[in-house]
C-alpha positions in Angstrom: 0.0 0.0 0.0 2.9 2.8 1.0 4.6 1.5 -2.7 1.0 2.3 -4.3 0.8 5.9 -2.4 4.7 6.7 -3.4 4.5 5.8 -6.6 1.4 8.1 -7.1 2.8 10.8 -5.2 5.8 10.9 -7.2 3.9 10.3 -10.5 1.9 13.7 -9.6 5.1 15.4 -8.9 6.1 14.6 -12.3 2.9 15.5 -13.8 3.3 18.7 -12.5 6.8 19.3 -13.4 6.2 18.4 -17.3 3.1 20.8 -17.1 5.5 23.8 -15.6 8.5 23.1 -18.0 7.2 24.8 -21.3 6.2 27.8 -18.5 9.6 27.8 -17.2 11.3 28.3 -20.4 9.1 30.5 -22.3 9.5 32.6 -18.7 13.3 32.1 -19.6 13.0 33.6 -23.4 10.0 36.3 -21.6 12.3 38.3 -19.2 15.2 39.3 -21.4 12.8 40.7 -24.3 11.2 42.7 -21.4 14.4 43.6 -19.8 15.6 44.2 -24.0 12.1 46.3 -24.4 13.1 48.6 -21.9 16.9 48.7 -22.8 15.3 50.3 -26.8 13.1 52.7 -24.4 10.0 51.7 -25.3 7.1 53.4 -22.8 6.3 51.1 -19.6 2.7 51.1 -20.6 4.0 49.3 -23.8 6.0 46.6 -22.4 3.5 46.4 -19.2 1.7 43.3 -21.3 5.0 41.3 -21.0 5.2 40.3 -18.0 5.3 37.3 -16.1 2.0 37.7 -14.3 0.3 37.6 -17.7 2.0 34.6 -18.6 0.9 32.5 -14.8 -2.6 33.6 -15.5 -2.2 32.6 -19.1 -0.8 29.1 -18.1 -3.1 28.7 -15.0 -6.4 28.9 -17.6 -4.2 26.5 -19.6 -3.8 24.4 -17.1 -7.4 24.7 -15.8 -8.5 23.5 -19.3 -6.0 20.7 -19.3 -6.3 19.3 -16.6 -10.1 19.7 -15.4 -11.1 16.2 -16.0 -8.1 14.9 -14.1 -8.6 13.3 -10.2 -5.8 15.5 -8.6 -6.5 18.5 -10.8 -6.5 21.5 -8.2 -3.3 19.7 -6.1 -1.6 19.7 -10.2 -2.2 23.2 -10.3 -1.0 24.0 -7.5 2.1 22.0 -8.2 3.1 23.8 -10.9 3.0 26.9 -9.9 5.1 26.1 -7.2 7.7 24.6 -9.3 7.1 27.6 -12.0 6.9 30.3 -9.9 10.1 30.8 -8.3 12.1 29.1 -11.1 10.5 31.6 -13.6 11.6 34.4 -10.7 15.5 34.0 -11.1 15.9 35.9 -14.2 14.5 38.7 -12.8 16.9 38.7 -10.1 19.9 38.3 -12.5 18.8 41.0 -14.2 18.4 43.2 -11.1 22.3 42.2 -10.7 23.0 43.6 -14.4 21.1 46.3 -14.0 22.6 47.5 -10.8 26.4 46.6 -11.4 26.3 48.5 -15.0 23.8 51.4 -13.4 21.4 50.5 -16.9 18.8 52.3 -15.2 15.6 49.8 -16.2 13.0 49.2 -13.0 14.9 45.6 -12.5 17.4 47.9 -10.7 15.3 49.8 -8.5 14.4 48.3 -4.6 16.9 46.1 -3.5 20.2 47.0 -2.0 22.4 43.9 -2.8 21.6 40.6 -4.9 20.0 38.8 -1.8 17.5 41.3 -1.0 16.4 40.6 -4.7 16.8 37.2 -4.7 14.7 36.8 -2.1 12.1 39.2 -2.9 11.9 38.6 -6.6 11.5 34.6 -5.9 9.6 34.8 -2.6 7.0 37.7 -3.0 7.4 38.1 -6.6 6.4 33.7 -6.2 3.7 34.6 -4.3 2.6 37.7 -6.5 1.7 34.8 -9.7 0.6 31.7 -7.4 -2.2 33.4 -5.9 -3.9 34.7 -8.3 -2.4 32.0 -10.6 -4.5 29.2 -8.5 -7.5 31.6 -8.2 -7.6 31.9 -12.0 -6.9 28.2 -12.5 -9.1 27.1 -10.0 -12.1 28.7 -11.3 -11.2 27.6 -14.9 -11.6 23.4 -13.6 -14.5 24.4 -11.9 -16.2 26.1 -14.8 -14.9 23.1 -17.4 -16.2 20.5 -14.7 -19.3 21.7 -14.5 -19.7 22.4 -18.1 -18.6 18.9 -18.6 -21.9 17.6 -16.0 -24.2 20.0 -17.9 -23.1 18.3 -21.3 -23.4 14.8 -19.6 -26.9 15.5 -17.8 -28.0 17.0 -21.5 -26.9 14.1 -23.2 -28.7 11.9 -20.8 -32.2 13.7 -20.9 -31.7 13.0 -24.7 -31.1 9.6 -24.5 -34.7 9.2 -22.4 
C-alpha cells in the first residue's frame, strides 16, 4: 500500500513538473525581451503586457483546461506553480544584478540593495505575487470546465430518455 501511495505521489510530482517546463522556459525567453524592451526605451505602458504575471494567469487557464477532468487537478495546479513560480523568478533577479552593477537604469534595478535582497524578494514575493492569483484563476477555470462537462453529460442523458 505505502509503494501504491509513493509511486502516485511521485507520478503527480512529475505531472506537474512536465506541465511547468514549457512555463519555465518561455519565462526564460519572456524576461530578457522585457528587460531588451526597456533597454530600446519603449514606454512602460507598452512593455506592461509582457510580463510574467500575464503569462501565470495565461498558463493557470491553460492548465485549468487541461487538466479539469483529471482526479488530482486542483493539487496539479497547485504544483506547478510552485515549481514555475520561483524558477520563472530568477531571471528577474539576474537582471536586477546587471542592471545594478552596469547602473542601466531599467525598474529591475530599482528596490533592492544587494543581490540577496532581490533574490529573495523577486522569488519569494514576486512567487507569491503569480501563485495566488495563478491558483484563483486556474481554480475557477476546472470548476467552470467541470461543470460544463456535468451539464453536457446530464443533456446528453435527458436525450437519451
Amino acid at each position: 500500500m505505502k509503494t501504491e501511495l509513493y509511486i502516485n505521489q511521485k507520478s503527480i510530482i512529475l505531472r506537474a513538473l512536465g506541465l511547468a517546463k514549457k512555463a519555465i522556459l518561455i519565462a526564460f525567453v519572456l524576461t530578457p525581451i522585457r528587460f531588451s524592451l526597456e533597454l530600446a526605451k519603449l514606454p512602460e505602458r507598452a512593455i506592461f503586457i509582457v510580463g510574467l504575471l500575464w503569462l501565470t494567469l495565461g498558463f493557470a487557464i491553460y492548465w485549468g483546461i487541461k487538466l479539469y477532468n483529471e482526479k488530482h487537478a486542483y493539487l496539479l495546479l497547485l504544483l506547478s506553480l510552485l515549481i514555475y513560480s520561483p524558477i520563472s523568478r530568477f531571471p528577474v533577479a539576474v537582471l536586477w544584478w546587471i542592471d545594478t552593477k552596469w547602473e542601466i537604469g531599467t525598474h529591475y534595478g530599482f528596490y533592492f540593495k544587494n543581490f540577496g535582497q532581490a533574490l529573495l524578494n523577486q522569488v519569494g514575493y514576486g512567487s507569491l505575487v503569480q501563485i495566488i492569483p495563478g491558483f484563483i484563476l486556474g481554480s475557477i477555470t476546472i470548476a467552470i470546465m467541470s461543470n460544463r462537462k456535468g451539464a453536457i453529460k446530464k443533456t446528453n442523458n435527458l436525450e437519451n430518455e
